[in-house]
C-alpha positions as CSV (number, residue, x, y, z in Angstrom):
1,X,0.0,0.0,0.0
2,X,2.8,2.8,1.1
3,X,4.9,1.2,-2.3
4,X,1.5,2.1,-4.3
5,X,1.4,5.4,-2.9
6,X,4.2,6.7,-3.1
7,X,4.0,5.3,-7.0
8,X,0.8,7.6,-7.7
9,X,2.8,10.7,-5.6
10,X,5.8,10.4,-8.2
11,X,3.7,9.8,-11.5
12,X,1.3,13.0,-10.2
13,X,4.5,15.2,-9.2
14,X,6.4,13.9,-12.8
15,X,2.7,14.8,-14.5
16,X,2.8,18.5,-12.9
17,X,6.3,18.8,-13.9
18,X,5.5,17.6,-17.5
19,X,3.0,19.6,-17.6
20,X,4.0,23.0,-16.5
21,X,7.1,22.2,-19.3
22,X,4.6,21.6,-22.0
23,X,2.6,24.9,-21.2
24,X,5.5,27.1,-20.9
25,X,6.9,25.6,-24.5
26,X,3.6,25.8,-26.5
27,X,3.3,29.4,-25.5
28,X,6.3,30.2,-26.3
29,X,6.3,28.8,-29.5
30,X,3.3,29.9,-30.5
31,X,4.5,33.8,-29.3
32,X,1.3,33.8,-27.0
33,X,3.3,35.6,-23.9
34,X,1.1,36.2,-20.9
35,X,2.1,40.3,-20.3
36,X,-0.7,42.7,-20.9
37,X,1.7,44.6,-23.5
38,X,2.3,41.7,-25.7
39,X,-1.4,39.4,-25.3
40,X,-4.0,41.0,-28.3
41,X,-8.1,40.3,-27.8
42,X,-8.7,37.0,-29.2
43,X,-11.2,37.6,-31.2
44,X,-9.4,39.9,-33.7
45,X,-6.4,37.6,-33.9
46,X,-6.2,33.7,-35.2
47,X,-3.1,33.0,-34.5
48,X,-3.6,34.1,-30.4
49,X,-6.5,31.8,-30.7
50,X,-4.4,28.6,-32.3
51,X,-2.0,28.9,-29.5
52,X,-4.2,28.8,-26.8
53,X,-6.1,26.2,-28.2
54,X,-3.0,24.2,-28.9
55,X,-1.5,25.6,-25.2
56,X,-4.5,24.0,-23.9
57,X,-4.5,20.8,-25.5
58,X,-1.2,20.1,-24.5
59,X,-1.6,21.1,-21.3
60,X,-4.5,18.6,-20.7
61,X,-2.8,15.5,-22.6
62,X,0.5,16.6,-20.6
63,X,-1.4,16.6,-16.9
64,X,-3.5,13.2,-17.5
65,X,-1.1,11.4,-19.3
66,X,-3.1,10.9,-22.4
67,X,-2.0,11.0,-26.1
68,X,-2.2,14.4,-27.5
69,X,-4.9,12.9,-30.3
70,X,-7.3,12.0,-27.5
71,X,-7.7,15.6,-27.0
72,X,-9.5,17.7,-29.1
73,X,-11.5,21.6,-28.9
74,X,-14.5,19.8,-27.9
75,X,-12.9,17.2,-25.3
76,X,-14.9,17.3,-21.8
77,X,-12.6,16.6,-19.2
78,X,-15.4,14.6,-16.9
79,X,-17.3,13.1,-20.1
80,X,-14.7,12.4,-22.0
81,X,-11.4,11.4,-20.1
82,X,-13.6,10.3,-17.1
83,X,-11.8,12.6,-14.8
84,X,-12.3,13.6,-11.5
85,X,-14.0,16.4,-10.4
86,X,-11.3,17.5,-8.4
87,X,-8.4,16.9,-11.0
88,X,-10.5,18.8,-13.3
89,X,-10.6,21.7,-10.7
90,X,-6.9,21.6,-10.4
91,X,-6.1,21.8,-14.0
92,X,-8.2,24.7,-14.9
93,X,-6.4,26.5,-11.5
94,X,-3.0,25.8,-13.1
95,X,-3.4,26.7,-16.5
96,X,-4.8,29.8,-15.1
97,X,-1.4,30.5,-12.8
98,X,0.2,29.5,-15.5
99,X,-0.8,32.3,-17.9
100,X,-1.5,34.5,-14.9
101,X,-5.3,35.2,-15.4
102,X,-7.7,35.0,-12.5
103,X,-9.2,31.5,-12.0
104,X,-12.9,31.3,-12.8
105,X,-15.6,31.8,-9.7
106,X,-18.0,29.3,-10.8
107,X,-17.2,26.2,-12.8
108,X,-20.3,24.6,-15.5
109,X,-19.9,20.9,-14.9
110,X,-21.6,20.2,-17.7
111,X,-19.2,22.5,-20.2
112,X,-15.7,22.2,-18.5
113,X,-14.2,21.5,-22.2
114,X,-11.3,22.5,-23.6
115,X,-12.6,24.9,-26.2
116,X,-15.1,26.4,-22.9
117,X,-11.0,26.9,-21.5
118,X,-9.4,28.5,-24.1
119,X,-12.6,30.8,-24.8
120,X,-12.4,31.7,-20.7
121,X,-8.7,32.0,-20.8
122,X,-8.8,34.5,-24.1
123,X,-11.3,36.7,-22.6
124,X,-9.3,36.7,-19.6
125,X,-6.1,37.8,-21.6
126,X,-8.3,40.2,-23.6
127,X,-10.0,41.9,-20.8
128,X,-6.5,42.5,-19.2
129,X,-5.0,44.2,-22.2
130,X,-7.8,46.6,-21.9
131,X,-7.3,47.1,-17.9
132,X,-3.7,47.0,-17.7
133,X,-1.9,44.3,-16.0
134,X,-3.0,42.1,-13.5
135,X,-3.1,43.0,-9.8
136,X,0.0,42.1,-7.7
137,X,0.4,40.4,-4.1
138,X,0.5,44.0,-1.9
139,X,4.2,45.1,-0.9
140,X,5.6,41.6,-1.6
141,X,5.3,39.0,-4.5
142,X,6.3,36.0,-1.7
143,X,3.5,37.4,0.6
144,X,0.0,37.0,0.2
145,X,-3.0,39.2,1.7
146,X,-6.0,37.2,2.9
147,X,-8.7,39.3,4.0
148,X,-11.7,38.7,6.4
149,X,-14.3,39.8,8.1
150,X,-15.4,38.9,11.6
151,X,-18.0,38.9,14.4
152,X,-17.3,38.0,17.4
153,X,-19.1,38.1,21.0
154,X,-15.7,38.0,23.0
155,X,-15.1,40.5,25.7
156,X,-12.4,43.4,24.5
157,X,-9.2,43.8,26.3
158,X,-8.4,47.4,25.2
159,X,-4.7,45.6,24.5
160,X,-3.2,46.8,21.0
161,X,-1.9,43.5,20.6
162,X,-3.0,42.0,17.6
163,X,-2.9,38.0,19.5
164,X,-4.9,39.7,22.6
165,X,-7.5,42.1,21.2
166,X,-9.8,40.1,22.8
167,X,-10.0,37.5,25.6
168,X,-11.4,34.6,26.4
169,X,-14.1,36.1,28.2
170,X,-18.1,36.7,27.8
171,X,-18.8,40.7,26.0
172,X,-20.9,42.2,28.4
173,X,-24.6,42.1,27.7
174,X,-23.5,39.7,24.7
175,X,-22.7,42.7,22.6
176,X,-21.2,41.9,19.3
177,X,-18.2,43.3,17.8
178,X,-17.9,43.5,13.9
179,X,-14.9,44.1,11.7
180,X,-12.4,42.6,9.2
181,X,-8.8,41.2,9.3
182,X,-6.1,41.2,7.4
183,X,-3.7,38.1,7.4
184,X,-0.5,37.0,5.5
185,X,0.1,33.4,3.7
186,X,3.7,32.7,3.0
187,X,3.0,32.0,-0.9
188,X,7.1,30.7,-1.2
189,X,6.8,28.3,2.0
190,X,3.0,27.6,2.3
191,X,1.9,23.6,2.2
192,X,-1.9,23.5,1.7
193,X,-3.8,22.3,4.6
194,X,-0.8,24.1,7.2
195,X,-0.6,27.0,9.1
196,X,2.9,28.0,9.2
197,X,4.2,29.6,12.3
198,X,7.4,30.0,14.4
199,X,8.3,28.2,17.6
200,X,8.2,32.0,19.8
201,X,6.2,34.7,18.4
202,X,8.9,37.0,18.2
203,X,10.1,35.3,15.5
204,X,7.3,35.5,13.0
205,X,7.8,36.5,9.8
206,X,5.3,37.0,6.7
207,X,7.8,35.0,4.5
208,X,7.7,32.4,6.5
209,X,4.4,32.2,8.6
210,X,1.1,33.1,8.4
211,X,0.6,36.2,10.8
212,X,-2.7,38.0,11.9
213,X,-1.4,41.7,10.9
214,X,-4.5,44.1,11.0
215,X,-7.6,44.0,12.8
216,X,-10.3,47.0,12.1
217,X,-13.3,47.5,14.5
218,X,-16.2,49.0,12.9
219,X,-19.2,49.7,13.8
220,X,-22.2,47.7,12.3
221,X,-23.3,50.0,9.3
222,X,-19.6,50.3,8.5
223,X,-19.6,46.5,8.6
224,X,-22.9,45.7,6.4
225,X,-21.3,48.7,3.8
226,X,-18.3,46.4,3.8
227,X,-19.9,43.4,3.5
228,X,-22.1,45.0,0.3
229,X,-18.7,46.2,-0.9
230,X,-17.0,42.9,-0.7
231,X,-19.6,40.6,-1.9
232,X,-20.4,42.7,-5.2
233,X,-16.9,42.1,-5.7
234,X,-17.0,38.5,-5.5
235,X,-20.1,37.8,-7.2
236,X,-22.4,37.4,-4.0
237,X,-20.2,34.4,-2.6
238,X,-19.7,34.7,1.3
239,X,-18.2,32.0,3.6
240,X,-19.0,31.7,7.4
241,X,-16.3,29.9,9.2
242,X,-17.0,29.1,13.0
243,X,-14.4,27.6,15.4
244,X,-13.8,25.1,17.7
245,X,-12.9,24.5,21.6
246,X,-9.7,25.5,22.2
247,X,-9.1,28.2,19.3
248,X,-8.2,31.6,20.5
249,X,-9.5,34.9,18.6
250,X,-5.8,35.4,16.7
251,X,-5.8,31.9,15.9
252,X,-9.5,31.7,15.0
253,X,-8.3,34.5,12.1
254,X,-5.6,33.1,11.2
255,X,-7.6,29.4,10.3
256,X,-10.1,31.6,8.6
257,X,-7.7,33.1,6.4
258,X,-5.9,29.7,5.3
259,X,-9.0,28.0,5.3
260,X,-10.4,30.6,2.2
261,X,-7.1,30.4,0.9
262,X,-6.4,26.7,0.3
263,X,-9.9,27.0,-0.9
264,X,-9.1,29.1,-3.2
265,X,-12.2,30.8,-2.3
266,X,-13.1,33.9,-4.2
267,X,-16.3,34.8,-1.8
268,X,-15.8,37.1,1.1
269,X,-14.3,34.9,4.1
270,X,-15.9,35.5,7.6
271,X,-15.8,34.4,11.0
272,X,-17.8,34.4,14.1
273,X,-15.6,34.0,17.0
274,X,-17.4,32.9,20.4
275,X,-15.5,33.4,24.0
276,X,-13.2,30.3,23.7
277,X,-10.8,30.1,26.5
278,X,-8.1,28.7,24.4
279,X,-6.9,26.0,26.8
280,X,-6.9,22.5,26.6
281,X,-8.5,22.0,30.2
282,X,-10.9,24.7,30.2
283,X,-13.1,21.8,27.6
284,X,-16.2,22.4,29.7
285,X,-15.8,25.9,30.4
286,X,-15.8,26.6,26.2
287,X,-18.9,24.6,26.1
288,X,-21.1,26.5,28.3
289,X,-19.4,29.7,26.4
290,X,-20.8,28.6,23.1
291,X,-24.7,27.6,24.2
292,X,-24.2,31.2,25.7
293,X,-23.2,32.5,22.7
294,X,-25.8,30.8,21.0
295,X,-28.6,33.5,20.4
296,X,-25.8,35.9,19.1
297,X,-25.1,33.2,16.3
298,X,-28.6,33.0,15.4
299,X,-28.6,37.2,14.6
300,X,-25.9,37.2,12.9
301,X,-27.0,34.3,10.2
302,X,-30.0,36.1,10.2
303,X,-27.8,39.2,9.0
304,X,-25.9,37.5,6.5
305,X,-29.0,35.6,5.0
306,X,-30.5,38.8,4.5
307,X,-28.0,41.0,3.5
308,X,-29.3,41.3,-0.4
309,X,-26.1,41.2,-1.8
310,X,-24.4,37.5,-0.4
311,X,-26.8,35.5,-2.9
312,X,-24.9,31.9,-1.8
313,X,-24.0,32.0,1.9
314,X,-21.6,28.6,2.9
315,X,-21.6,28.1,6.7
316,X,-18.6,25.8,7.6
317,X,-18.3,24.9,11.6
318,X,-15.7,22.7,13.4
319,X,-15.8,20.9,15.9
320,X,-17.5,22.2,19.3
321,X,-18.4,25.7,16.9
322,X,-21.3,23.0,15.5
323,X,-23.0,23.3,19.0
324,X,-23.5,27.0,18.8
325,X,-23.9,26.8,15.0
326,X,-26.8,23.5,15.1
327,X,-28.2,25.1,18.1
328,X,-28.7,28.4,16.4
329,X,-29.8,26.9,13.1
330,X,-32.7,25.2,15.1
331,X,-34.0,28.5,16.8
332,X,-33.5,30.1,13.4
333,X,-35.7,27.5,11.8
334,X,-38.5,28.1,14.9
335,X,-39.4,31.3,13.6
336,X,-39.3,30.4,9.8
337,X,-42.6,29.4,8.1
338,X,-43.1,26.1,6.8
339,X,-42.4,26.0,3.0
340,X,-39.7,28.9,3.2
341,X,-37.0,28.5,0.7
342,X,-33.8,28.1,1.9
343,X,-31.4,30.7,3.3
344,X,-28.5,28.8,3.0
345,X,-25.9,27.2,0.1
346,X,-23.7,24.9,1.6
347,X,-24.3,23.7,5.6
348,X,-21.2,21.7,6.1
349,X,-20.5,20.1,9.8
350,X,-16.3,19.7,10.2
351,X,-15.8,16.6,12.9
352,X,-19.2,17.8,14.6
353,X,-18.7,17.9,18.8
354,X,-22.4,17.5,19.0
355,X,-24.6,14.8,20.6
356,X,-25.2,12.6,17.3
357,X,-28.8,11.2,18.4
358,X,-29.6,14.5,19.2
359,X,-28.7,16.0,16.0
360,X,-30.3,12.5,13.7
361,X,-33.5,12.1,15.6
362,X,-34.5,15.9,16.5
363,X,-32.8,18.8,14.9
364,X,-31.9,17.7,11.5
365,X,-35.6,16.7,10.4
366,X,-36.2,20.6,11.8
367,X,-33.1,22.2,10.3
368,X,-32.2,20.3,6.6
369,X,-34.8,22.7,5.2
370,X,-32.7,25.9,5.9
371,X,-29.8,25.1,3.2
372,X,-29.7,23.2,-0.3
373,X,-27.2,21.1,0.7
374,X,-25.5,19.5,4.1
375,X,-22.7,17.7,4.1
376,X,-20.8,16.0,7.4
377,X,-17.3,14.8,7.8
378,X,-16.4,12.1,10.1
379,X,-13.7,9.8,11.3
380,X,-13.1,6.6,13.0
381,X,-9.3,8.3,13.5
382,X,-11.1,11.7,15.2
383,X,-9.0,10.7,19.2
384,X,-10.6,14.3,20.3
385,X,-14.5,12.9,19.7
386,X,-13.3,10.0,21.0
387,X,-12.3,11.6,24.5
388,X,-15.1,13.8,24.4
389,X,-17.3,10.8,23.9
390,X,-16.7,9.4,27.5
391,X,-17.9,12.6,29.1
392,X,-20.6,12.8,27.1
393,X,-23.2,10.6,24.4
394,X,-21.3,9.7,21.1
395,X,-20.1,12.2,19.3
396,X,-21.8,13.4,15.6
397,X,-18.4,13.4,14.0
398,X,-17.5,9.8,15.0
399,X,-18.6,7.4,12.2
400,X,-21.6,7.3,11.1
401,X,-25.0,9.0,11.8
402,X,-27.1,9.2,8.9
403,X,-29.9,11.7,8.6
404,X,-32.2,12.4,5.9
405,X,-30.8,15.2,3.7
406,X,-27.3,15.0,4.5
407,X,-24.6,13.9,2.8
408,X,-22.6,12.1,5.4
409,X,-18.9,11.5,4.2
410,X,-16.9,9.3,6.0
411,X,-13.2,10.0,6.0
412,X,-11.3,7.0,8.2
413,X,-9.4,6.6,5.5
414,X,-7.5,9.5,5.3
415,X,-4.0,8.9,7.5
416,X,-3.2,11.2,10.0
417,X,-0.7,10.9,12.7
418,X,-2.3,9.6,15.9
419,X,-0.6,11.9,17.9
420,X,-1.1,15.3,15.8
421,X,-4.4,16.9,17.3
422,X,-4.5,19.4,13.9
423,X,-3.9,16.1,12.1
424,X,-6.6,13.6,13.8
425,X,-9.2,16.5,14.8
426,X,-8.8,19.5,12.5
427,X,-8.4,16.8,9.2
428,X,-11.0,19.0,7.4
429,X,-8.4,21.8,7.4
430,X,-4.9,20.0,6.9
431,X,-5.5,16.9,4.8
432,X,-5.3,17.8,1.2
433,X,-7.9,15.2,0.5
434,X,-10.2,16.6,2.4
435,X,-9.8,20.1,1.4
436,X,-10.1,19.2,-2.3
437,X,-13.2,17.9,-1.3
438,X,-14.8,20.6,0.4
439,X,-13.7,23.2,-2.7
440,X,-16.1,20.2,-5.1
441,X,-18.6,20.9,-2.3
442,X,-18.3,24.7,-2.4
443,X,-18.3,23.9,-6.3
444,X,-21.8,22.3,-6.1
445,X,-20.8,18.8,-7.0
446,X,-22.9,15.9,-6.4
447,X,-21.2,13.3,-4.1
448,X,-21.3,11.0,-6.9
449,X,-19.2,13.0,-9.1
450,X,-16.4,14.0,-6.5
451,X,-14.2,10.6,-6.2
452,X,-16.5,9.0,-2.9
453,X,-17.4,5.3,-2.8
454,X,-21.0,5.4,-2.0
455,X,-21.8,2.4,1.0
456,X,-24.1,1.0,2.7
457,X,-27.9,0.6,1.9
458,X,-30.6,2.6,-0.3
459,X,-32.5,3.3,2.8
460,X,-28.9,4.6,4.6
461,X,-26.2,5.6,2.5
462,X,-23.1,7.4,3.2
463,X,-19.8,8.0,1.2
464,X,-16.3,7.0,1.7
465,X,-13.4,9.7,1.3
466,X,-10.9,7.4,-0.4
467,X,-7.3,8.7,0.3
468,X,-5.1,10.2,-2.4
């Protein structure tokens, strides 16, 4: 198995290689240079439209090992060359660093062909050499700016530290705080699914790390004028991250932040932040703080859902976070009449801490109705649920509770090292697999079109996360 493994890990890395060679040579033989001086509209110029196409080709036949003749302007990736989902993700993405145009928002499963590519790609390339050239990583080409936006019911410090801004502690009265972030990813250094950071603090650097570097307070209506700002920009695509036991408000922003970039997310990237202690033996502690924070959760979804310009709103929680987020979810759905469309896009539950019967056998026939799709990762691997579990009933993110409406995915057989908490417990984050997953999620791909090994009966199915 390990032999087999590391087989497919050289033939992928020897494809990548092979195919970033072929890309760069067809371009340059074909005199199609990727600088907004040189790159003419495509439509008034044949031979621009010949190299792409024949850039493109290439490109594909190079990344899936195929003959060049299986490939032609009307090949579909998925129909065609039976390709997955998320390999098809990835070689769009890197034919579009490749020629350094912005990756497409939304993907059209059913036209992911190579002539839909090179006609995406040439507007691209056209559109650039009307707007000058393409926007540039601010201050530094090896650092990369990830901005959020957060809300947070955590008690203020007054400190002007960035890491204690806010404590562990309840706001008084529950007030909420609103504002946005700015953190760095190390673009030279950075592994998918890792958060880079130093051993002591005083040795962070953006080159190296990924550092929490701004934090802006505003007040509401500065927030919601944000929020409009940001999701016109992005196509009305926002992203609600909410975090575990144990997470501090720093470190809360700084997960947020890789999480939208691995993700390659182009929506706006929030978090709600509850009063987390941030310590490993204040476990009960945190969960009293989150059923407190509870109501404050509930507002602010009903915010976001109704904030006219988010069209597709993803809520992602983790871990304990899926107490406060399940619990507000069900008061949320109280108050909604019966029939109501849904207010959500994407409902995905991240190694749920959350009483499984409770969620299978009352809140999800109450709740599924709120979001067009739900989708739950669990593991037999999870050693956190697992402790958790003999305090408490079994966990929702231990495998498998099934519930009508949601796609349960069961990912045991990713490998993580037993003794790596971010590894075993925060897998959703900082397993490649995984990750690739949740951007086919994000995507809107069926489970049956994203790589899964569908089990168990008609009556109770789940799917299997194979490993890479």
């Amino acid at each position: 198995m390990i032999a087999q493994t590391w087989v497919r890990t050289a033939l992928r890395k020897s494809a990548r290689l092979l195919f970033g060679c072929v890309v760069i040579a067809c371009l340059s033989a074909g005199g199609w240079v990727a600088s907004a001086q040189q790159v003419q509209p495509a439509s008034t110029s044949a031979p621009v439209e010949a190299g792409t196409l024949a850039a493109v080709r290439s490109a594909v036949a190079a990344y899936f090992g195929i003959p060049l003749e299986r490939v032609s302007s009307a090949t579909n990736l998925i129909d065609d060359l039976k390709a997955d989902p998320a390999d098809a993700i990835e070689v769009v993405a890197l034919i579009c660093e490749r020629l350094k145009v912005e990756r497409p928002r939304r993907i059209d499963w059913d036209r992911i062909t190579v002539d839909a590519i090179v006609e995406y790609v040439d507007d691209e390339l056209a559109s650039r050499s009307r707007g000058g050239p393409p926007p540039q990583p601010a201050g530094d080409e090896l650092v990369h700016v990830q901005k959020i936006m957060f809300a947070t019911d955590r008690a203020p410090t007054g400190d002007s530290d960035l890491e204690t801004m806010f404590s562990g502690a309840r706001a008084r009265g529950g007030d909420v705080t609103y504002g946005t972030g700015e953190v760095t990813i190390p673009v030279a250094v950075h592994v998918r699914g890792k958060e880079e950071r130093p051993w002591l603090r005083r040795n962070e650097d953006p080159r190296k790390h990924v550092v929490l570097r701004a934090i802006n307070v505003l007040s509401f209506g500065e927030f919601a004028a944000e929020l409009k700002s940001m999701a016109t920009e992005s196509g009305g695509d926002a992203l609600l991250f909410i975090h575990g036991f144990n997470v501090t408000f720093a470190k809360a922003a700084r997960r947020t932040a890789q999480i939208a970039y691995d993700l390659e997310y182009r929506g706006v990237p929030i978090m709600y932040s509850w009063p987390s202690d941030g310590s490993l033996i204040r476990y009960l502690s945190d969960r009293e703080d989150v059923e407190w924070s509870v109501p404050h959760i509930e507002r602010f979804l009903r915010d976001l859902a109704t904030a006219g310009e988010v069209r597709r709103l993803h809520l992602i929680a983790h871990s304990m976070g899926n107490q406060g987020l399940l619990r507000a979810l069900h008061a949320l759905a109280m108050r909604r009449p019966a029939g109501a469309p849904p207010l959500f896009e994407n409902v995905i539950l991240a190694a749920p801490d959350f009483d499984s019967e409770v969620f299978t056998e009352q809140l999800a026939p109450a709740i599924t109705s709120l979001s067009r799709r739900w989708t739950l990762y669990a593991s037999d691997k999870d050693a956190a649920l697992d402790a958790s579990s003999v305090m408490s009933a079994r966990r929702l993110g231990l495998p498998l509770a099934l519930a009508a409406g949601v796609d349960t995915i069961d990912a045991s057989g990713i490998d993580v090292t037993p003794w790596s908490v971010p590894e075993f417990h925060s897998y959703y984050s900082s397993k490649r697999r995984v990750l690739a997953d949740l951007v086919a999620v994000l995507q809107g791909i069926a489970p049956f079109n994203r790589n899964l090994t569908r089990s168990g009966t008609d009556a109770a199915a789940f799917w299997r996360l194979s490993p890479d």
